[in-house]
C-alpha positions in Angstrom: 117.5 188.7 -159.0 118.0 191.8 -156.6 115.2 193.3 -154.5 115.0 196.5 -156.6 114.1 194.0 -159.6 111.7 191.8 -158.2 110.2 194.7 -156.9 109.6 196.8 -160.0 108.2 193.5 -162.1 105.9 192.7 -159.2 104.9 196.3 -159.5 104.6 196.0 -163.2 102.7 193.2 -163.0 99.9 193.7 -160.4 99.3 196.8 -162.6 99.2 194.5 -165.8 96.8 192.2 -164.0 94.6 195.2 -162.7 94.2 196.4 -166.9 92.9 192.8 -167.7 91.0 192.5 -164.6 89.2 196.2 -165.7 88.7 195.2 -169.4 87.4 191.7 -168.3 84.9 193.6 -165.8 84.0 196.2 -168.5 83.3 193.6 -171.3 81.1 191.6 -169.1 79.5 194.4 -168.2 78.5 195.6 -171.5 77.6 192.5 -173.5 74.1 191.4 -173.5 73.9 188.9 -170.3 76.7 186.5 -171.8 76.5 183.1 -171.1 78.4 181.0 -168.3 80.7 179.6 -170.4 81.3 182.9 -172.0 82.4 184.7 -168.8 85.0 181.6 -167.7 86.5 181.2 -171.0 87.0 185.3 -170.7 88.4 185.2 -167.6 90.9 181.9 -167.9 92.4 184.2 -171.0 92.6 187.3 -169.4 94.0 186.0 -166.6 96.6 184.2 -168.5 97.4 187.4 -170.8 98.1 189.3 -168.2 101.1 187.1 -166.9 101.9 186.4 -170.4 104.0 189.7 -171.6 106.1 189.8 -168.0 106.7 185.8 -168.3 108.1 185.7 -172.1 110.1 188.6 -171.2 111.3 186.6 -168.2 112.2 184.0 -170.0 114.0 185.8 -173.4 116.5 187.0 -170.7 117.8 182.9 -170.2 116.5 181.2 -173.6 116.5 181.9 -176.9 115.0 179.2 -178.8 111.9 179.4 -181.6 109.5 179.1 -178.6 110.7 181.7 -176.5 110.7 183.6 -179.8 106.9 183.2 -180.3 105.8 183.5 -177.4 107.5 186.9 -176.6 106.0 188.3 -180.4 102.6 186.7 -179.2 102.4 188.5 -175.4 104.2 191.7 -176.6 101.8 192.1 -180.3 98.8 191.8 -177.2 100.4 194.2 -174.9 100.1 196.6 -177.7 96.3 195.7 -178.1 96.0 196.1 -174.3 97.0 199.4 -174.1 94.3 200.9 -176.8 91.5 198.4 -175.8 92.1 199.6 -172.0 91.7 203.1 -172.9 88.6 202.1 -175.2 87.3 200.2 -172.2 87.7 203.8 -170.0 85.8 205.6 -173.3 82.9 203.1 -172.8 82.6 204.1 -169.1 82.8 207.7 -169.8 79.9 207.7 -172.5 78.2 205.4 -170.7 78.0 207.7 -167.9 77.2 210.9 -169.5 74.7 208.8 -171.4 72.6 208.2 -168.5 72.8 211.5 -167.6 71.1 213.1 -170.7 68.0 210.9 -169.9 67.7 211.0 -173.7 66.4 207.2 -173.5 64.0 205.6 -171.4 65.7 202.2 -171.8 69.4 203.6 -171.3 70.9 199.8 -171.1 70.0 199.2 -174.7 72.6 201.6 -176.0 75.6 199.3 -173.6 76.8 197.5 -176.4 76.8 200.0 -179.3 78.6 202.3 -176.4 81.2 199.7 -175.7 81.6 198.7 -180.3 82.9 201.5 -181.4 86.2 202.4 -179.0 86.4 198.5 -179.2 86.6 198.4 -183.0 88.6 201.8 -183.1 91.4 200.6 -180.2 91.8 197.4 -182.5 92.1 199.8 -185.7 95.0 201.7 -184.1 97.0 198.4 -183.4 96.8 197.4 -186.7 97.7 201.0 -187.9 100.2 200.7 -185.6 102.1 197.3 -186.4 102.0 198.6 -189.7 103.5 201.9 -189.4 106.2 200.6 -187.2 107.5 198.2 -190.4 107.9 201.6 -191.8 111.0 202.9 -191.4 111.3 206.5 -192.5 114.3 208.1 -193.6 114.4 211.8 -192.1 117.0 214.4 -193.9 118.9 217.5 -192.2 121.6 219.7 -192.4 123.3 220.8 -189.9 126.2 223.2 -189.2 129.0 222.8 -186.7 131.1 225.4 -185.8 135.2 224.2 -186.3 134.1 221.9 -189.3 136.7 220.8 -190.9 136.5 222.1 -194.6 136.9 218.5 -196.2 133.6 217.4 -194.1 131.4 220.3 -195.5 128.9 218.3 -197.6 129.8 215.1 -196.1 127.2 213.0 -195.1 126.5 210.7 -191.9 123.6 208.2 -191.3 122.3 208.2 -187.8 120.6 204.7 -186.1 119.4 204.5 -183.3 116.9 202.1 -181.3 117.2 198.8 -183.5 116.7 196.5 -180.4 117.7 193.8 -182.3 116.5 190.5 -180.7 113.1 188.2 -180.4 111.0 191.4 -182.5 113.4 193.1 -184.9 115.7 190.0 -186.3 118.2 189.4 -188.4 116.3 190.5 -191.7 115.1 193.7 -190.1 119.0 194.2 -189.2 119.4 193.5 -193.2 116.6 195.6 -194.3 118.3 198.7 -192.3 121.5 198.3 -193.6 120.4 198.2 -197.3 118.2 201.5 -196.3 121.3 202.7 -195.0 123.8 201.4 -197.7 121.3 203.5 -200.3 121.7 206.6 -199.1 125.9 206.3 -199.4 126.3 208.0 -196.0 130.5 208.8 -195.4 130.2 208.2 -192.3 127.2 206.3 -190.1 126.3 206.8 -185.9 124.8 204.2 -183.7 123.8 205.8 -180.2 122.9 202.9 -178.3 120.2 200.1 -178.0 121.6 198.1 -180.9 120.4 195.2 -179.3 117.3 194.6 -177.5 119.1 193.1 -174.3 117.5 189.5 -174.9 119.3 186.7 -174.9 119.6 185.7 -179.2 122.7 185.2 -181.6 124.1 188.8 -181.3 126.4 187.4 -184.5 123.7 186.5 -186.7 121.9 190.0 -185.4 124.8 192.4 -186.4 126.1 190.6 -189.1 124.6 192.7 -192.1 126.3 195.6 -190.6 129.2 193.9 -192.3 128.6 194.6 -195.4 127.9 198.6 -194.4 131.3 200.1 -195.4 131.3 204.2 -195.5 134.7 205.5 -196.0 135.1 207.0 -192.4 133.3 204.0 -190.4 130.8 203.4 -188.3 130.5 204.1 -184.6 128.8 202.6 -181.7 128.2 203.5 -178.1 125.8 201.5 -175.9 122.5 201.9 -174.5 120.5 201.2 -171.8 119.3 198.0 -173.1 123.1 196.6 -173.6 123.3 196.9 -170.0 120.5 194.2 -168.9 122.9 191.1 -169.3 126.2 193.4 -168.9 127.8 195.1 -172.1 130.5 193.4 -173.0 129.3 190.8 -175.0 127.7 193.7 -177.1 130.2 195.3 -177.3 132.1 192.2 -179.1 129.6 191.6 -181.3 129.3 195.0 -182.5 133.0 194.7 -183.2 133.0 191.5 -184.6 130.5 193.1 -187.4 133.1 195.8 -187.9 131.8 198.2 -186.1 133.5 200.3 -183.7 132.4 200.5 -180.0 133.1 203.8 -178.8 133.6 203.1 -174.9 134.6 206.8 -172.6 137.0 207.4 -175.6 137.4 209.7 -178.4 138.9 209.2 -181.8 139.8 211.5 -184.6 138.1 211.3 -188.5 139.9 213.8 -190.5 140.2 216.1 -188.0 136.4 215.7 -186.9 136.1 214.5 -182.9 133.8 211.5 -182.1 133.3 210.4 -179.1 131.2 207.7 -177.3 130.1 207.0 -173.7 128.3 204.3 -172.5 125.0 205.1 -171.1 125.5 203.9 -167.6 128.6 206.3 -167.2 126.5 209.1 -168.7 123.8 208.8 -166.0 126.5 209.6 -163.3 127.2 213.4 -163.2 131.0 213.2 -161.7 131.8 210.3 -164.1 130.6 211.7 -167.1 132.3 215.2 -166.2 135.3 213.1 -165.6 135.0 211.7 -168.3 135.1 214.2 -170.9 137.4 216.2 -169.4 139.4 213.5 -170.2 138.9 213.4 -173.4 140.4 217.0 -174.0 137.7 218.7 -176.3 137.9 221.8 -177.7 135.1 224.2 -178.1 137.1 225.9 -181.2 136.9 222.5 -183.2 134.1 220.4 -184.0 133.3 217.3 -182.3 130.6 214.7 -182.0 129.4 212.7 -178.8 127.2 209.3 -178.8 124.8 209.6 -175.8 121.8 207.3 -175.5 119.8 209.7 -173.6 119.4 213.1 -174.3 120.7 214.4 -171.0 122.9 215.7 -168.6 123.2 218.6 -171.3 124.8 221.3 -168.8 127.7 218.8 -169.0 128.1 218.1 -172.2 128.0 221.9 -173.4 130.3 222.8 -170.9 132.5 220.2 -171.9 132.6 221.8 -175.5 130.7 219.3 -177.7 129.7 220.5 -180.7 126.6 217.9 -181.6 125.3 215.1 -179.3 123.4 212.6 -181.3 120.9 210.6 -179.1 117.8 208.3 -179.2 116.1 206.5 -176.3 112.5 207.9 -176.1 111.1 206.7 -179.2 109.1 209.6 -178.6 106.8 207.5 -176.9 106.5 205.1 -179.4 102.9 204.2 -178.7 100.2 207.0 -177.4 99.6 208.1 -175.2 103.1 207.9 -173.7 104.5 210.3 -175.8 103.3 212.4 -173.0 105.5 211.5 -170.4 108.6 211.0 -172.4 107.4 215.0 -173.3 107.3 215.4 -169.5 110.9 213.5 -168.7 112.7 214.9 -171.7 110.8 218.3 -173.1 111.5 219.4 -176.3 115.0 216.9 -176.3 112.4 214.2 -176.4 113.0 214.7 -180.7 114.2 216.7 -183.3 117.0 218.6 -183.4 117.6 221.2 -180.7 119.7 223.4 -179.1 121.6 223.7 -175.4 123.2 226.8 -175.3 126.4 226.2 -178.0 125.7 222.3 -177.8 123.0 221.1 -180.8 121.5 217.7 -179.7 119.5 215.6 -182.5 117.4 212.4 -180.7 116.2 210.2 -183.2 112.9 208.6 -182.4 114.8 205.3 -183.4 114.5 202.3 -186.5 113.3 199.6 -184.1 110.7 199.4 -181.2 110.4 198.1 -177.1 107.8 195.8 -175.8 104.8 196.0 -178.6 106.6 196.2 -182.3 103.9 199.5 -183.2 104.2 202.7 -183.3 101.2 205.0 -183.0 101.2 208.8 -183.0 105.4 208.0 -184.0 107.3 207.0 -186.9 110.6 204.8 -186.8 113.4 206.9 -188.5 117.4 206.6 -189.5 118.5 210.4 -190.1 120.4 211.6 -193.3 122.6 214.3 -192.3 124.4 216.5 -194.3 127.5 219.2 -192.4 127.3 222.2 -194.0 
């Protein structure tokens, strides 16, 4: 591995080790006096959870094998848990605090366990709610107008997927339970803006293979994510085409008369490449066209290179609270929905599939029905 790396999963997990070391601290705290063997057993499996999400992910990058499989569901199912418990853990303090400040008891330390119960019980509430909710996959409906439409694509519809990370979490029968969803809505046309795959290593084949059987009149398009890029994109790319799907790649093609173009999201992150690159591909404000981009960004580009509609996904919209509040701060009100950029309209999809933890919380997964008016 490179420095940059090595540094940034070191970083990741000292922090990672810091949350269980606070949860272990707070727990022991605010139990009544546990025993010895208590307090060792809690702190052998904190200790190992909080190597365990970092080394599964580790080792999905070189394996895939059943093993590799469970323990990455196992360590990122607790990460999920981890983040609501650690905030319930920072609750506890809090109340615990203002608590003894009332001086509303004489015996404050009786309340300690009752004060710790409840954010305990409610953190482990909202991971269920949210392994639950992220198995359902919404489908959100639109219409949307594009100035230049061709006249035979008014009332045409197109499905938009994005986010499937399709790997150790999201298998093959989640790829076949999208498609069907997909398949039912008898979209003309259907848009894939990255992050098919999750970036792990698995049987891309067996992964995209449903897809297959997807067949809307005009096609569907891919153009890669950020998470194709962790073991290099090619090999995505092939089995996104194997499935019959095509990989849009710094290129535009032409579906009765509509403009659809794709760029890979490394290319998009560099300013002169991607303004090199659309150049290239010779759009024209007057006619309508419509650009894959992972991330909802470099905007000033894109309009000014005359796309009509950029479809993107990415953020998840934070997928789990409370980090829909920094994708809010990163992204602003591209984080989801459809918006608009001056002349460009950009639609980011809060994605099918999740990263890391397979919940959502405060977020639902969605493909998008849209319909060109």
């Amino acid at each position: 591995m490179k420095a940059w790396p090595i540094l940034g999963v070191s970083i990741i997990e000292v922090i990672l080790l810091l949350a269980h070391w606070f949860l272990f601290h707070t727990w022991i705290e605010f139990w009544d006096a546990p025993s010895a063997a208590v307090v060792t057993a809690l702190r052998v499996a904190l200790f190992l959870l909080g190597f365990s999400f970092i080394a599964a992910a580790l080792l999905s990058f070189r394996f895939a094998n059943p093993v590799v499989v469970v323990l990455y569901k196992f360590a990122a199912v607790w990460l999920g848990f981890l983040n609501y418990l650690f905030l319930a853990a920072c609750l506890s303090w809090l109340v615990w605090y203002a608590w003894l400040d009332s001086r509303l008891s004489a015996n404050p330390a009786a309340a300690r366990p009752w004060i710790a119960i409840f954010p305990a019980a409610a953190a482990l509430l909202a991971g269920i709610h949210g392994l639950l909710n992220a198995r359902r996959v919404r489908v959100r409906q639109l219409a949307i107008s594009l100035p230049g439409l061709p006249e035979s694509w008014r009332g045409r519809r197109a499905v938009l997927i994005s986010d499937l990370h399709l790997g150790n979490i999201n298998g093959a029968g989640f790829s076949r339970r999208i498609v069907a969803l997909a398949a039912s809505l008898q979209p003309d046309i259907v848009f894939i803006p990255g992050d098919m795959f999750d970036g792990t290593m698995a049987d891309l084949d067996r992964l995209a293979a449903p897809f297959k059987e997807l067949a809307p009149p005009f096609g569907v398009y891919f153009s890669t994510g950020n998470h194709e890029e962790f073991a290099g994109e090619e090999h995505y790319r092939e089995a996104a085409t194997r499935a019959g799907i095509r990989v849009l790649n710094n290129e535009k093609v032409t579906v009765d008369g509509l403009h659809i173009a794709g760029v890979p999201n490394g290319d998009s992150h560099n300013p002169i490449r991607l303004r090199a690159t659309l150049e290239s591909l010779r759009l024209n404000p007057g006619e309508a066209s419509i650009l894959l981009n992972h991330m909802p960004s470099r905007l000033p580009i894109v309009e000014r290179a005359g796309v009509s509609l950029q479809l993107s996904g990415h953020t998840h919209v934070g997928q789990l609270f409370p980090f829909n509040w920094f994708t809010r701060h990163v992204f602003g009100k591209f984080t989801y929905g459809l918006q608009r950029f001056g002349r460009l309209q950009v639609y980011t999809s809060s994605g099918a599939g999740t990263w890391g933890p397979p919940m959502r919380v405060g977020t639902n997964p969605e493909i998008v029905l849209i319909e060109f008016k």
